[in-house]
C-alpha positions as CSV (number, residue, x, y, z in Angstrom):
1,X,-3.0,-58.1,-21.1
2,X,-3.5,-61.8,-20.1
3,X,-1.6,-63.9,-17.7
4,X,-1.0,-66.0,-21.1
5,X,0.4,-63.1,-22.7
6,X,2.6,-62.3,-20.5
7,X,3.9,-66.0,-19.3
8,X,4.3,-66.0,-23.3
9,X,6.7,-63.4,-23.8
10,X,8.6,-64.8,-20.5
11,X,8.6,-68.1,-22.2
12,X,9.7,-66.5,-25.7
13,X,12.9,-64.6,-24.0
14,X,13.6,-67.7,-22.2
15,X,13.7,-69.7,-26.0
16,X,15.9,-66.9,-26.8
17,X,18.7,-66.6,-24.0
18,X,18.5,-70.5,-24.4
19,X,19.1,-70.5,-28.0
20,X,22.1,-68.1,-27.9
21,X,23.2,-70.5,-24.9
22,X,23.1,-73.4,-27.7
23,X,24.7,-71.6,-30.0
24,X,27.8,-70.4,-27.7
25,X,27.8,-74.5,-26.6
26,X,28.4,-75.6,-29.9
27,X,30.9,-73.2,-30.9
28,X,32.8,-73.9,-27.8
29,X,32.6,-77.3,-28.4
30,X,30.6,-78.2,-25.5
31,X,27.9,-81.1,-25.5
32,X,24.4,-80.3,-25.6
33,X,22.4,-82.6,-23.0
34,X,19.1,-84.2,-24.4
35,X,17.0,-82.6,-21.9
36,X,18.1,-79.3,-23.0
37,X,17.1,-79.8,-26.5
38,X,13.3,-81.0,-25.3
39,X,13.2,-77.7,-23.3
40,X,14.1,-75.9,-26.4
41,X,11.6,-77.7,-28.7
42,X,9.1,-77.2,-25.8
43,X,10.0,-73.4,-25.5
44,X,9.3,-72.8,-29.3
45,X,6.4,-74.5,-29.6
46,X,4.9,-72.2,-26.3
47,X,6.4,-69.2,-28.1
48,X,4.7,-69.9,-31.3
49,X,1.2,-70.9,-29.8
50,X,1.8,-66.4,-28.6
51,X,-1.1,-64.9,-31.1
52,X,0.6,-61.8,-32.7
53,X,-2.2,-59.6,-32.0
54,X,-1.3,-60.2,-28.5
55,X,1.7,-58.8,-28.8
56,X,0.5,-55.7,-30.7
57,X,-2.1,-55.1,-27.9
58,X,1.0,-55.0,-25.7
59,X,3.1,-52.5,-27.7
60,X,-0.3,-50.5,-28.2
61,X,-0.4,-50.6,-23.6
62,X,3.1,-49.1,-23.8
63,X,2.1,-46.3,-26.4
64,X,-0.8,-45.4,-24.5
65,X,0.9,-44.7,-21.2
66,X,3.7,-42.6,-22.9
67,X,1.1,-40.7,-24.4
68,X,-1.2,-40.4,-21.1
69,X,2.3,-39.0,-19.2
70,X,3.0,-36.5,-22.4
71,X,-0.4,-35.2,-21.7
72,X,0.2,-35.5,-17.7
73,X,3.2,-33.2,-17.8
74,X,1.2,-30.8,-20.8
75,X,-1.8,-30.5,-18.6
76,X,1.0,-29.8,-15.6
77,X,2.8,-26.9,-17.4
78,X,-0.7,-25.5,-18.4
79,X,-2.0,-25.4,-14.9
80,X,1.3,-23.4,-14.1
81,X,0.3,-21.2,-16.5
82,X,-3.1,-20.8,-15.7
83,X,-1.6,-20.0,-12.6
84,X,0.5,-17.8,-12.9
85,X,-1.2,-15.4,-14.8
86,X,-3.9,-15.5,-12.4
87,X,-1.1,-14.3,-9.6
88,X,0.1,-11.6,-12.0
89,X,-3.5,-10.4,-12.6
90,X,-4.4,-10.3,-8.8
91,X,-0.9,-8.3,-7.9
92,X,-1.7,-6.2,-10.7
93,X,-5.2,-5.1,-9.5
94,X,-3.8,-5.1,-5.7
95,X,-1.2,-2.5,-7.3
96,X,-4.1,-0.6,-8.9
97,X,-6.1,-0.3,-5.6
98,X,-3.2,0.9,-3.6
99,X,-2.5,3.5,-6.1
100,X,-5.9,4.5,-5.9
101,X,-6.6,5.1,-2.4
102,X,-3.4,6.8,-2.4
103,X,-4.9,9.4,-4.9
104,X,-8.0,9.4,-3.0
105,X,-6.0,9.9,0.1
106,X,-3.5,12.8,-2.0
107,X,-6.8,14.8,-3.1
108,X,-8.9,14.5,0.8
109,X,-4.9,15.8,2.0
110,X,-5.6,18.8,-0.7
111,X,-9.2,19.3,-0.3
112,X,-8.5,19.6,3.4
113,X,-5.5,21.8,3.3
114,X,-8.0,24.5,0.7
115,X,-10.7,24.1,3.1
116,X,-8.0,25.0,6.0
117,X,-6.8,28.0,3.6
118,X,-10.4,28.8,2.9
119,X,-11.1,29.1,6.9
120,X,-8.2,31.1,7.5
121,X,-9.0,33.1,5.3
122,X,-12.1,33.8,6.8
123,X,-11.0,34.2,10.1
124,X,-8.8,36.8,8.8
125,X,-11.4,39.0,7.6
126,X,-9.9,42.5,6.5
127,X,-6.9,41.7,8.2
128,X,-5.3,44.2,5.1
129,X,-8.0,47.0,5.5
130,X,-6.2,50.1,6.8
131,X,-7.5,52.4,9.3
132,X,-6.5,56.5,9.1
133,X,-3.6,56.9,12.1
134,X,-5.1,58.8,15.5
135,X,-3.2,60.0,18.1
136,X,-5.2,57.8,20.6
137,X,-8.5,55.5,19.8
138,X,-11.4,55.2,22.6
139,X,-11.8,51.0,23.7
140,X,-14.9,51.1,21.3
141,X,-13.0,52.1,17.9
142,X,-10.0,49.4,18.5
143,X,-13.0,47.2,19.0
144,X,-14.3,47.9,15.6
145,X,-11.4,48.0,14.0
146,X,-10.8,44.4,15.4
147,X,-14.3,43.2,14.5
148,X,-13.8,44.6,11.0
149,X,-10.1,42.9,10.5
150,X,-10.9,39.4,12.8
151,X,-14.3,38.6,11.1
152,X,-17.6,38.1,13.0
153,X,-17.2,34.4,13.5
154,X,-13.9,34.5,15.6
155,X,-14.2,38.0,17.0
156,X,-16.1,36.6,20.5
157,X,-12.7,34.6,20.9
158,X,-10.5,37.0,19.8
159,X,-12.0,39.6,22.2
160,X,-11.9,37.0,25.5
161,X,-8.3,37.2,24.7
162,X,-8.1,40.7,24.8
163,X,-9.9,41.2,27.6
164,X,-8.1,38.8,29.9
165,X,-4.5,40.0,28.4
166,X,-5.1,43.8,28.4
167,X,-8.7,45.0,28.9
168,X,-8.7,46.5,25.4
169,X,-5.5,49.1,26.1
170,X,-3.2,49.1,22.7
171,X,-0.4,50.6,25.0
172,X,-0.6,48.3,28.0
173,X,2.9,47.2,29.5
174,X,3.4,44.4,32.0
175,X,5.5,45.3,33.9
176,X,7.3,42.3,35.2
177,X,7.7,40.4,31.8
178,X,7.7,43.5,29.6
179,X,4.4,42.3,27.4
180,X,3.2,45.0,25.0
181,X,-0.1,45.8,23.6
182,X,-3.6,44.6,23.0
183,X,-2.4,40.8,22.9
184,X,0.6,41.2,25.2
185,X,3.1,40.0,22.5
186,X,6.9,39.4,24.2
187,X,8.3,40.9,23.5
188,X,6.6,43.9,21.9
189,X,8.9,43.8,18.9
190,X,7.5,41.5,17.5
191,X,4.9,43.3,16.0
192,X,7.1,44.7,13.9
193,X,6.8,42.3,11.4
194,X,3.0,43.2,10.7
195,X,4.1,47.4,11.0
196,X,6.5,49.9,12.2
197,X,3.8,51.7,14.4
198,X,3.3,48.6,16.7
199,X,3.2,50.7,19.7
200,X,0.6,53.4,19.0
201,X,-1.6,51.7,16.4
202,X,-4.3,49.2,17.4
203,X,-4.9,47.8,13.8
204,X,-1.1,46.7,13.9
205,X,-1.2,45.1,17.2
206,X,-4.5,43.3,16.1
207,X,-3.4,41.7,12.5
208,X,-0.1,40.5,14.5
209,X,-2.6,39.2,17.3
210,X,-4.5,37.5,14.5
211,X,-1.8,36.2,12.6
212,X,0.2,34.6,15.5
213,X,-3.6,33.1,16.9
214,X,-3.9,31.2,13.3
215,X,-0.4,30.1,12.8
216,X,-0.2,28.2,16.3
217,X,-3.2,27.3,17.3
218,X,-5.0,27.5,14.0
219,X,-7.8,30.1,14.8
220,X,-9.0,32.7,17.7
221,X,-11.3,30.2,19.4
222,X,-8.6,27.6,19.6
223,X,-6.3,30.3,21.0
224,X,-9.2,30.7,23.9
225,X,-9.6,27.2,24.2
226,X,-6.0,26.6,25.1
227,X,-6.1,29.8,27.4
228,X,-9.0,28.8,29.5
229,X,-7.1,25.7,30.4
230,X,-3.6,27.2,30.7
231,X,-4.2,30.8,31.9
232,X,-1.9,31.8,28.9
233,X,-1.6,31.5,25.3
């Protein structure tokens, strides 16, 4: 817009105000002064000289700056929505990896707790294989019956035990603490649990043996570990 332009439209609301001013003299009664009258024939003839097309380039400016702040405030709320649904789709695949690793971490938990099961197991060997009832058994058959219900792969442990607790005698008795058996449980009741004949058969006092080895330290050879340090297990 031109200076002209706009010291034209200043001019024309100046012809106007003035013109109402005229007309509110005259019906009040009041004189209009010469000099007002050449400033209002002045003003007109300025207001008229204002090309039209002027004016509608003026009104067009007006129009284009609403619509450039309509498309401000669209392009606004679309970025918010661009966005947003880029936050939902990140917290959504941040969801999905967490419940995935947690899978992963529920099936290593199970594969590790078969794999424990599966070792146990094996320790155990024919920990359910029954033996025909003696009246006494010579050091070398308790030892094969504990070979044959330990397993191979833990037996060395198993029999370091043994040795150090009660050099392989199923009715050993310590006599300050009251210890019975091959593994010195205390008290010797306890082997109750595995059989009735605790106190005169070796295959009873060996699965208990076994059994309490694996459910506290987790095998035979842990057992040892913890007695070579300790003295005791």
């Amino acid at each position: 817009m031109s200076p002209i332009s706009v010291r034209g439209f200043a001019v024309a609301s100046a012809t106007a105000v003035t013109a109402v001013g005229s007309v509110v003299g005259v019906a009040s009664g009041s004189t209009a002064q010469p000099h007002d009258a050449e400033a209002t024939a002045a003003d007109s003839t300025l207001l008229a000289d204002i090309p039209a097309g002027q004016q509608a380039q003026v009104q067009t400016a007006s129009f284009l700056t609403q619509q450039a702040d309509t498309q401000a405030i669209a392009a606004d709320a679309s970025a918010r929505k661009v966005a947003e649904e880029a936050a939902r789709k990140e917290a959504a695949k941040t969801a999905q990896q967490k419940k995935d690793a947690a899978e992963k971490a529920e099936q290593a938990a199970k594969e590790l707790a078969e794999a424990k099961a599966k070792a146990a197991k094996a320790t155990t060997g024919s920990s359910s294989a029954s033996f025909p009832a003696k009246s006494s058994y010579t050091i070398a058959e308790v030892q094969d019956m504990a070979r044959s219900i330990v397993g191979s792969a833990q037996f060395g442990c198993f029999s370091n035990i043994v040795d150090h607790e009660s050099s392989w005698n199923y009715r050993a008795v310590n006599p300050s603490s009251g210890a019975y058996g091959l593994v010195q449980a205390l008290p010797g009741g306890k082997m109750s649990s595995v059989g009735a004949d605790w106190q005169t058969n070796p295959a009873t006092q060996i699965k208990w043996g076994l059994k309490y080895m694996n459910e506290r330290y987790g095998s035979p050879c842990d057992a040892w570990s913890y007695w070579q340090v300790n003295g005791n297990y």
